[in-house]
N, C-alpha and C positions, 0 to 999 in steps of 0.2 A: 504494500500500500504506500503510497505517496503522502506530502502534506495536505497535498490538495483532496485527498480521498479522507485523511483525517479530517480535514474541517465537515466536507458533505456529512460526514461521521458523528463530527458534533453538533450540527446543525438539526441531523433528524432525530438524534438523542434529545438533544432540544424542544422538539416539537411535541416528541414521544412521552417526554417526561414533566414538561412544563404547561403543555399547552391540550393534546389530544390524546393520553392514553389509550381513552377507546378504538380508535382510529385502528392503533396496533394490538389489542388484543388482549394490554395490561391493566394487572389493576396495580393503584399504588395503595398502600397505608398511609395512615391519617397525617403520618410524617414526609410522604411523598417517593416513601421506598418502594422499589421491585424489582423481584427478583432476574439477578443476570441472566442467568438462561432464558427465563421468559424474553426479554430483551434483545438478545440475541437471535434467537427464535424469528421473533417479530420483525427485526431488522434483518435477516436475510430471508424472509417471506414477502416481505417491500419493495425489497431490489434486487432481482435474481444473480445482477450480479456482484451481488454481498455475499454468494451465499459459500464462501472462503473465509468469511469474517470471524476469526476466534475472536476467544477471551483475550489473549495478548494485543491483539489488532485493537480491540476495541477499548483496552485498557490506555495502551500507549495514547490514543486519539482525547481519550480523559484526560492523561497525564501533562495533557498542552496547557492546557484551561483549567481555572477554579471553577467554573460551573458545574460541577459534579464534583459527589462522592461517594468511591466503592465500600464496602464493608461486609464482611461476614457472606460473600455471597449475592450479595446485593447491591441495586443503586439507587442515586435518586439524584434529580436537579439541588445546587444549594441554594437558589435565588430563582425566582422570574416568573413564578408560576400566575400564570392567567384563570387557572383552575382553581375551583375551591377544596384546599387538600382537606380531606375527611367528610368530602359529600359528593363523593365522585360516583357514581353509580356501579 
């Protein structure tokens, strides 16, 4: 993957996590977490040609930006959400 595939990378993590979960398939917690596989999942179901995207790939693309954070398995957006987290359907 490239920079420029990382960014399209954070951008739809962005969207996925801040703006339309439903859209991809996730749910968050009321803290705005979900789980990476899900995530992953989602994101190479979006874009057929994501679908080479691991955890690595998709970590390093985090590891640019504070906007995310991985834990235990999990992610979430730290800022920006347009959603109301803990009444997301």
């Amino acid at each position: 993957m490239t920079t420029t595939d990382h960014g399209k990378i954070v951008s739809t993590l962005a969207f996925a996590l801040r703006h339309d979960p439903t859209h991809f398939g996730l749910e968050l917690d009321d803290e705005g977490w979900a789980s990476l596989d899900d995530v992953l999942i989602a994101i190479r179901f979006d874009r057929y040609d994501w679908a080479l995207v691991d955890e690595a790939v998709l970590k390093g693309a985090v590891d640019e930006t504070d906007r995310f954070e991985i834990r235990d398995g999990r992610i979430r957006a730290t800022y920006g959400h347009s959603i109301e987290l803990g009444k997301i359907p």
